[in-house]
C-alpha positions in Angstrom: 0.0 0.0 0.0 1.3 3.7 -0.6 3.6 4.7 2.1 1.3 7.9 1.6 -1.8 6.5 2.4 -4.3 9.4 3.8 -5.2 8.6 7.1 -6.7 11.9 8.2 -10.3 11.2 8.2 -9.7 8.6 10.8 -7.9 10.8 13.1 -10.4 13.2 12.6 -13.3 11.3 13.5 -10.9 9.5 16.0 -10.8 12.2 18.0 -14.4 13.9 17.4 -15.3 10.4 18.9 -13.2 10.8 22.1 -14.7 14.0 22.9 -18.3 13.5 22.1 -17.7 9.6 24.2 -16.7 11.5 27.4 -19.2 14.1 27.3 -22.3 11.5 25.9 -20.9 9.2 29.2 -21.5 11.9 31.4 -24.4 13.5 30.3 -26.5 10.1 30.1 -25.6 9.2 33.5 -26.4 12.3 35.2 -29.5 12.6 33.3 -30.7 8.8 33.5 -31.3 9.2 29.6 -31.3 5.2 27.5 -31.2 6.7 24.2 -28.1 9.3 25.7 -26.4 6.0 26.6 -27.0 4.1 23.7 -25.7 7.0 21.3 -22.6 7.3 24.4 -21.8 3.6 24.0 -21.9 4.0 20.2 -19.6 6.8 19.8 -17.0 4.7 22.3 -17.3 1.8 19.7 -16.4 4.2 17.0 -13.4 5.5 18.8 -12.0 1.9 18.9 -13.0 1.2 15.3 -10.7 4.2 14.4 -7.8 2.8 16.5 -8.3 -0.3 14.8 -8.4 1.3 11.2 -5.2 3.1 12.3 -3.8 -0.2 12.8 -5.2 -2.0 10.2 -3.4 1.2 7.8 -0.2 0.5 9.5 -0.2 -3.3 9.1 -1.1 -2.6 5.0 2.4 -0.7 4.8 4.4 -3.6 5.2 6.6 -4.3 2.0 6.3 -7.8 0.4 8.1 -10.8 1.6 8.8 -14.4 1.1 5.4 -15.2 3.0 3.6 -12.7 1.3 4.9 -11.9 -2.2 2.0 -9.5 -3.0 2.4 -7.8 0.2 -0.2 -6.8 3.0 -2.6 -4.1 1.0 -5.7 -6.8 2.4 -4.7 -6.1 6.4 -6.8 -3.0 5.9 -9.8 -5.0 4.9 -9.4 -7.2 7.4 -9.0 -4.7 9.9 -12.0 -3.2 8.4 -14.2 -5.9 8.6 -14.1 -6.4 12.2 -14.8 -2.8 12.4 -17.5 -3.5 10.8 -18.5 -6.4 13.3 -18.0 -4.6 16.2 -20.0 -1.6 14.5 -22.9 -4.7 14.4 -22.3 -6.1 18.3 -20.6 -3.7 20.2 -23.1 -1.0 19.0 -26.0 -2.3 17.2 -27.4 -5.2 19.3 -26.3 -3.6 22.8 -28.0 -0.3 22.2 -31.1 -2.6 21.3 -30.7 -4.2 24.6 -30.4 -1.3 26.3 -33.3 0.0 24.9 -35.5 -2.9 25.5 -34.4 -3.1 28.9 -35.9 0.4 29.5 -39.1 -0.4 27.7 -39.3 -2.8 31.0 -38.2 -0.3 33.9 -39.1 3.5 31.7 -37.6 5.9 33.7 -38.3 9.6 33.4 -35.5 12.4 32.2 -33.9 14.1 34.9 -31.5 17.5 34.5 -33.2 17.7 30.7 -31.2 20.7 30.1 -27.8 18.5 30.5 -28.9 16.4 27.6 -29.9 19.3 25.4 -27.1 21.0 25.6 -24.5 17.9 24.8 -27.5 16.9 22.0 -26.6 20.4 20.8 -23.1 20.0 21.2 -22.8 16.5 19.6 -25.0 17.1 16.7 -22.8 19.7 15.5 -20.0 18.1 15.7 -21.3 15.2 14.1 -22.4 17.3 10.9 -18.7 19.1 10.8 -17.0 15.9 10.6 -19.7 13.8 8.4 -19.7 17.4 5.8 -16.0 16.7 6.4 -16.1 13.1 5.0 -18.5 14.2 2.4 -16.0 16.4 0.9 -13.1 13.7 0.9 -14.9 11.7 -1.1 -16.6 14.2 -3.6 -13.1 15.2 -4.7 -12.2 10.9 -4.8 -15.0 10.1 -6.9 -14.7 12.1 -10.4 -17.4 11.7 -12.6 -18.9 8.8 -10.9 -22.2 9.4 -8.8 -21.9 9.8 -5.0 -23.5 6.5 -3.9 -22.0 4.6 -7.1 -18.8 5.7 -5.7 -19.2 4.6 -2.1 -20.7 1.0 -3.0 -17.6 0.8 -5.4 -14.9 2.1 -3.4 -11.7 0.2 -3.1 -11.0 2.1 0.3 -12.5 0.6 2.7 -11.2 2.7 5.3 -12.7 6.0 3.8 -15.7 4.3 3.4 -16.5 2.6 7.0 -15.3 6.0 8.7 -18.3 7.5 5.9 -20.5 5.1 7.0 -19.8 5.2 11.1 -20.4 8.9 11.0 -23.6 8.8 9.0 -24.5 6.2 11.1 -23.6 8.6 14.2 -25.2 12.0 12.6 -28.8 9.9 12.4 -28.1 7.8 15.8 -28.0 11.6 17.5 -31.4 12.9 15.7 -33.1 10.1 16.4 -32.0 10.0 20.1 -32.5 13.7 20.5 -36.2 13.4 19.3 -36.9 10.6 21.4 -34.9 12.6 24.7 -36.9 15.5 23.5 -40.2 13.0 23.5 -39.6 11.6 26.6 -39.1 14.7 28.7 -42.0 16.7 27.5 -44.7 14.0 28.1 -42.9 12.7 31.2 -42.9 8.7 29.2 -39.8 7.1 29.6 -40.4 4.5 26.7 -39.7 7.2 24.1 -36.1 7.3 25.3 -36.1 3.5 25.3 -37.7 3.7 22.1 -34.8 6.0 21.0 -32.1 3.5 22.0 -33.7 0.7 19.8 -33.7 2.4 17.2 -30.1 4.3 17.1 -29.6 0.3 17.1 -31.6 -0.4 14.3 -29.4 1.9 12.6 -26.2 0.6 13.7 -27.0 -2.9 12.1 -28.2 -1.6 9.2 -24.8 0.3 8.5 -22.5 -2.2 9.7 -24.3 -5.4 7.7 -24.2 -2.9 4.5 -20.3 -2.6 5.4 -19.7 -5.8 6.5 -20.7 -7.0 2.8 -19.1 -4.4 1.0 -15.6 -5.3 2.9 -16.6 -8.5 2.4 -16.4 -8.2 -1.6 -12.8 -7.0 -1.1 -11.3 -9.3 1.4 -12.1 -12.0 -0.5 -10.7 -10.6 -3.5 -12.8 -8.3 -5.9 -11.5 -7.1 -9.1 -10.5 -3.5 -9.6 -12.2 -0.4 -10.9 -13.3 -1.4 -14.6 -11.9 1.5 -16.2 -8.6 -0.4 -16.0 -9.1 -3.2 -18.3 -10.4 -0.6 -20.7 -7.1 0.9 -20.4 -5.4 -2.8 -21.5 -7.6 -2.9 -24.2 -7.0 0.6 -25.4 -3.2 0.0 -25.2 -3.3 -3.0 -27.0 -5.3 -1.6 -29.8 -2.2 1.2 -30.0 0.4 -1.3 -30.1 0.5 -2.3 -33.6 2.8 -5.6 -32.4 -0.4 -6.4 -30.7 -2.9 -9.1 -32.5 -5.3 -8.9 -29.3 -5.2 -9.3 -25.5 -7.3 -12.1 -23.6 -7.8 -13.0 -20.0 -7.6 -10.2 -18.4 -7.7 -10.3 -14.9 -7.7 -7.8 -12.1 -7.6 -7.7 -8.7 -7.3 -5.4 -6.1 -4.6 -6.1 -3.4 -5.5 -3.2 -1.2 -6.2 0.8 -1.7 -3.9 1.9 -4.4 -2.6 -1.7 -4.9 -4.1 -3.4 -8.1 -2.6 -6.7 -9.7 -2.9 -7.1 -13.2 -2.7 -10.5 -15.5 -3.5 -10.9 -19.1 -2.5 -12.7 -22.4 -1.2 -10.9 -25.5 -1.2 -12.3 -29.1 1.9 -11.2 -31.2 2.1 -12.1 -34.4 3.6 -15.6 -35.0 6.8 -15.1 -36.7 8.5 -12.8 -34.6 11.1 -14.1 -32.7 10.9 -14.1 -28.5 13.1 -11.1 -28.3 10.8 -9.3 -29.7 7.7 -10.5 -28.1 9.6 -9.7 -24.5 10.5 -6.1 -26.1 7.0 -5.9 -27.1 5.6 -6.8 -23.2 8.0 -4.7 -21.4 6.5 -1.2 -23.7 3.6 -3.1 -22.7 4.1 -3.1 -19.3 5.9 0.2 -19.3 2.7 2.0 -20.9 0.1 0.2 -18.6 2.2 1.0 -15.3 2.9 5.1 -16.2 -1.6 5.3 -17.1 -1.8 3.5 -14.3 0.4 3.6 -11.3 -1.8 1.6 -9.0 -1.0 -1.6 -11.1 1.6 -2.9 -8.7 2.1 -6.2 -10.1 1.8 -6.9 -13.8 2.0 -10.7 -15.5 1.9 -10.4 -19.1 1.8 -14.2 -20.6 2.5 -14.3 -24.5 0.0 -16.2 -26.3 1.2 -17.0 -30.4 -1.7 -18.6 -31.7 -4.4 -16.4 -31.3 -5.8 -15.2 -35.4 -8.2 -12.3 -33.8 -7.4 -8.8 -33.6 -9.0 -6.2 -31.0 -8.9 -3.7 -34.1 -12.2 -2.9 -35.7 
């Protein structure tokens, strides 16, 4: 992975996290608020997803060995996927329980004006740092549509700190209304009721990012607008009959692997055809610098042409 990696939307929500986690704590116990608690607990599970992003970005830096000859690009989706398991556990089903446990002992708001103000306090900072994600990936995504982008992001980590803080920014409405419920008609279950549902919303985010990270743990193929560039390069090569098999596959963010076939004409001799895969290569590697690893396999038999 690029020793250049940008890591600062994790240390900014990182430490948005730490102080809203502190604050949330404190306000939901002096208040006696569920749905305070449950968005409290949640923003502690997101400061520990960012340390474990941090690490799973550290681990991806490591250069290729003997054990690993593609390198470690993939620790980041692994690290990334248990974020995304704990997003599911840790927040999701406890704020759930929390809520339903509540429902069977409501309790009314006390000190209201505590939880307003760190409601207040918390929602702001919520839509300064979401805004703040927005941005990053605005200026990632080029010409491709904002929700097309994040479903087909190779950066996981961009995309589960995107999806923890949207998860956050509605956890904290939602919890608000139901605080805001609960103290004026003196029920308690609309706090509960709160809780569940900042839950609800948890799960839903972390099973959409479990299966995204998923896809790219497992190995998914890169962004398609790189075998168009193969084929456009082998239509410009006139030493190129045609190019088959190609495969790609993305080894981490910024780390693609590349494999195809080439057909060369069949009487040149093979000091031409490696002459003619090293331009090849050359040309493929200066469009694109993300392909990392490039296997070019000489095929002499093909009779098709990639020219119309």
């Amino acid at each position: 992975m690029s020793q250049a990696h940008d890591t600062s939307h994790i240390l900014q929500s990182l430490l948005s996290n730490v102080a809203l986690a502190a604050v949330k704590l404190a306000a939901a116990f002096y208040t006696g608020s569920g749905a305070l608690l449950a968005e409290a607990l949640h923003t502690t599970t997101d400061s520990l997803n960012q340390v474990l992003l941090l690490i799973g970005v550290r681990a991806a830096r490591k250069p290729p060995d003997a054990t690993h000859p593609l390198g470690y690009g993939r620790e980041l989706y692994f690290w990334s996927f248990l974020v995304a398991l704990l997003l599911f556990s840790a927040g999701g089903l406890f704020s759930i329980y929390e809520g339903v446990h509540k429902l069977a002992t409501p309790a009314p708001i006390e000190h209201a004006w505590v939880g307003f103000t760190i409601f207040g306090f918390s929602l702001a900072l919520e839509i300064l740092v979401t805004a703040a994600n927005v941005r990053q990936i605005r200026a990632l995504k080029g010409d491709q549509g904002f929700f097309a982008f994040v479903v087909g992001s190779k950066e996981s980590d961009l995309i589960v700190v995107f999806g923890e803080n949207a998860a956050a920014l509605i956890g904290t409405v939602l919890a608000f209304l139901a605080f805001f419920a609960s103290w004026k008609t003196g029920d308690g279950r609309f706090d509960a009721l709160g809780s569940i549902l900042v839950g609800v919303v948890l799960i839903g985010v972390a099973i959409f990012l479990t299966m995204e990270v998923k896809s790219l743990l497992i190995g998914e193929s890169a962004d398609p607008r790189i075998r168009a560039v193969v084929e456009r390069l082998a239509v410009e090569d006139p030493r190129v009959n045609d190019v088959r098999e190609v495969i790609t596959v993305q080894q981490g963010p910024g780390e693609v692997l590349v494999a195809l076939k080439i057909s060369c004409p069949a009487e040149i001799e093979a000091r031409a055809v490696s002459r003619i895969i090293n331009d090849f290569e050359a040309r493929l590697r200066a469009e694109i610098p993300q392909a990392r690893w490039i296997f070019v396999e000489p095929d002499l038999d093909g009779t098709s042409s990639v020219r119309s």
